[in-house]
C-alpha positions as CSV (number, residue, x, y, z in Angstrom):
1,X,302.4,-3.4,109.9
2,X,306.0,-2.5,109.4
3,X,307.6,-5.5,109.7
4,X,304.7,-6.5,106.2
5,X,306.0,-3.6,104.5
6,X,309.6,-4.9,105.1
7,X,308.7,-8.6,103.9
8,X,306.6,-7.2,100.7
9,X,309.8,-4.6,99.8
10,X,312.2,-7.6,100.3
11,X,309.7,-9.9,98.6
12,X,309.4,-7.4,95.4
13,X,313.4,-6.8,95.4
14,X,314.4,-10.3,95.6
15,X,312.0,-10.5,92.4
16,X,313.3,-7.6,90.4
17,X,317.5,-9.0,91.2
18,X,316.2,-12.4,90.2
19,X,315.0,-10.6,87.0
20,X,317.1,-7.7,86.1
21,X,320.6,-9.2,87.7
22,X,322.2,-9.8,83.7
23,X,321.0,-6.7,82.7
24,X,322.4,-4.3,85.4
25,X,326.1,-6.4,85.0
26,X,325.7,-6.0,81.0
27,X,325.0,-2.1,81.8
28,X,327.9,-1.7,83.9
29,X,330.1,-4.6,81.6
30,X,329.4,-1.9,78.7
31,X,330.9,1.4,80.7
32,X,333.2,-0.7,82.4
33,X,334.6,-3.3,80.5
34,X,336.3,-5.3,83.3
35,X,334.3,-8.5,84.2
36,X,334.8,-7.8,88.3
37,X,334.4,-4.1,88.2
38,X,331.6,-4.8,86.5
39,X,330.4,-7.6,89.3
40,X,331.3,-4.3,92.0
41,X,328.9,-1.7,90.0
42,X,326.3,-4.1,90.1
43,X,326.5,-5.3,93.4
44,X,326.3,-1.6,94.7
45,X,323.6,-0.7,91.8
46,X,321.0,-3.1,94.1
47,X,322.1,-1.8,97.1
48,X,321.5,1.9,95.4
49,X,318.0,0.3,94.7
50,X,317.1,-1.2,97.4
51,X,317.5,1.7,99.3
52,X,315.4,3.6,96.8
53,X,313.2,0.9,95.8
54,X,309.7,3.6,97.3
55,X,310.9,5.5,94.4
56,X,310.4,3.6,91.8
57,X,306.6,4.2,90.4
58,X,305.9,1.6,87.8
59,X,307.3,-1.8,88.2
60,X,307.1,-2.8,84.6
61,X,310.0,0.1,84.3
62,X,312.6,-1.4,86.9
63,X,314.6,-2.5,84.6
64,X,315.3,0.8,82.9
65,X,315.4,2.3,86.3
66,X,318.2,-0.2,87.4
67,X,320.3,0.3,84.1
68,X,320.3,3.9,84.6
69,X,321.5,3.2,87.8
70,X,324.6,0.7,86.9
71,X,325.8,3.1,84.3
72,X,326.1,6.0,86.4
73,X,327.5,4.0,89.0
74,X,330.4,2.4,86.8
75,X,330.8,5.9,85.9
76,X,330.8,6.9,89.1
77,X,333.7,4.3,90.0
78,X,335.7,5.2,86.6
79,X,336.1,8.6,88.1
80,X,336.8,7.7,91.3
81,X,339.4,4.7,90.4
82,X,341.2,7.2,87.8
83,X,340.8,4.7,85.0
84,X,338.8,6.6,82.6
85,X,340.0,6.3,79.3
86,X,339.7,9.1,76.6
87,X,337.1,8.7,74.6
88,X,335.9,10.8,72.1
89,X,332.4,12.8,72.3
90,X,331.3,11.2,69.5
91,X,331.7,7.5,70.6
92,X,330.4,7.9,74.1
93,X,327.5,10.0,72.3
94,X,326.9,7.3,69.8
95,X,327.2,4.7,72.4
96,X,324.7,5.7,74.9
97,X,322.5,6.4,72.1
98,X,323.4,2.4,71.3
99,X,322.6,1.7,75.1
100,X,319.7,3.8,75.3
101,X,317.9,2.3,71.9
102,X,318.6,-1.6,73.0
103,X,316.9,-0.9,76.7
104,X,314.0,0.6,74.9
105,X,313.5,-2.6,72.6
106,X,314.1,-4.8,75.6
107,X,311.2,-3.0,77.5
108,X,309.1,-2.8,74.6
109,X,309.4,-6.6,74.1
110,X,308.8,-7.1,78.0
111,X,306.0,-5.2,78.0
112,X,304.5,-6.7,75.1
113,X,305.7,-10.8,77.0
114,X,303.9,-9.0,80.1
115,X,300.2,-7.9,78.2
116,X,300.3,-11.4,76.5
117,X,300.2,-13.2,79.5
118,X,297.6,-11.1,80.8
119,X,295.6,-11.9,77.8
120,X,296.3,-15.3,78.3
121,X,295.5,-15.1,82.3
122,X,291.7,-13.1,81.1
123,X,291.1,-15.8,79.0
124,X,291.3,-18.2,81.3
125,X,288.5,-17.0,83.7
126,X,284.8,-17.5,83.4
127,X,283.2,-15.5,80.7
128,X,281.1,-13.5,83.3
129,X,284.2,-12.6,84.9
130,X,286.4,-12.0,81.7
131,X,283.4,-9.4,80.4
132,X,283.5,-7.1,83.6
133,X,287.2,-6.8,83.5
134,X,286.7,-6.0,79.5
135,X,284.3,-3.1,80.2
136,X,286.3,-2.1,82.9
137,X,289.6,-1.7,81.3
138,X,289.6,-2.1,77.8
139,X,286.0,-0.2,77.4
140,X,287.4,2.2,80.2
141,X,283.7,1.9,81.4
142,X,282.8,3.2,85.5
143,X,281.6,0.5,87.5
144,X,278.2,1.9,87.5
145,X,278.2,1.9,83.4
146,X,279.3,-1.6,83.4
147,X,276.4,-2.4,85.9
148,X,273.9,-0.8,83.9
149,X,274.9,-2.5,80.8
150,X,274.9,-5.7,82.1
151,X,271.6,-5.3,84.1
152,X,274.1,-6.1,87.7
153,X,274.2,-4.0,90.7
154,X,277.2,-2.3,91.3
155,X,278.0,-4.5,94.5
156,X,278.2,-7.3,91.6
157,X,280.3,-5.6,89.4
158,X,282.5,-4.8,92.2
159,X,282.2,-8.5,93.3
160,X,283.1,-10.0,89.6
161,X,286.5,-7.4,89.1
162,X,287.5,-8.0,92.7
163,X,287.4,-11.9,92.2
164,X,288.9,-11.3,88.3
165,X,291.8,-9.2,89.5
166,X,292.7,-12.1,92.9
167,X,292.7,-15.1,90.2
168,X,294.9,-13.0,87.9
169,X,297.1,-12.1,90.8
170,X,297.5,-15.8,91.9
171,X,298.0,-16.7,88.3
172,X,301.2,-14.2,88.4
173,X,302.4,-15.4,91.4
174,X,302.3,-19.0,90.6
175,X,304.1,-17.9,87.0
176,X,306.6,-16.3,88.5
177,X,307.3,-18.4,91.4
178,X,307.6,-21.3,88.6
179,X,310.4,-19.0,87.0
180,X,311.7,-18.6,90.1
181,X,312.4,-21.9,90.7
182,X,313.8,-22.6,87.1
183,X,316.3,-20.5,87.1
């Protein structure tokens, strides 16, 4: 069982450096601004992650997580190399303020790329299936509603999200390993 949990973490990680790899090095370029220090706070930003990858709740927010990260690390190594330069309060306020703003416009477009695929992915399954998941989660309706309003057990119900959610899921997968392979 643990050696799973090891292959899934690994699995997950090698997905979100795949992913996020540019961003953390543009996060650490922008504290930094020396191309190899930069390569350094990144390289010890995943390592930082890895190790703390059980903490980070909501996947669709990694790549926030890992810029928070690569800043305070190339922070971390300005201090500790001695090559901080002065900088007024009002720059470094107005630049992280910069920073913060542009990672919340990249997440809001990610997240908006993220719930069009899904859409896309719900469209593609049988209407029987597509109308469970659509009580379930845009209706917010309990399985036992959704039963009773479409004149279905609840051991249906259950059947039609559980095969809904496993073509979805393979649908991702193949996307992503697709990407994967692209880049």
């Amino acid at each position: 069982m643990a050696s799973e949990y090891v292959y899934v973490t690994e699995s997950v990680f090698q997905h979100i450096y795949s992913l996020y790899h540019q961003r953390v090095y543009h996060a650490a370029q922008k504290v930094l601004r020396d191309p190899q220090l930069a390569e350094d706070a990144a390289q010890e930003t995943f390592i930082k992650a890895y190790r703390n990858l059980d903490k980070l709740e909501d996947v669709s927010k990694a790549g926030a997580w890992l810029a928070t990260i690569a800043s305070r690390t190339a922070i971390d190594m300005l201090r500790k190399e001695g090559k901080r330069k002065f900088i007024s309060i009002e720059l470094a306020s107005w630049e992280l303020e910069q920073h913060y703003l542009e990672h919340i416009v990249i997440e809001e477009v990610e997240l908006r790329e993220t719930k069009r695929e899904l859409e896309q992915d719900i469209r593609k399954l049988k209407p029987k299936l597509q109308e469970v998941l659509t009580l379930r989660y845009v209706k917010d309706m309990k399985e036992s509603e959704i039963a009773a309003n479409l004149s279905l057990t609840k051991s249906t119900v259950k059947t039609r999200l559980y095969r809904a959610k496993q073509l979805i899921k393979a649908e991702r997968e193949y996307r992503d390993m697709i990407m994967v392979r692209e880049t």
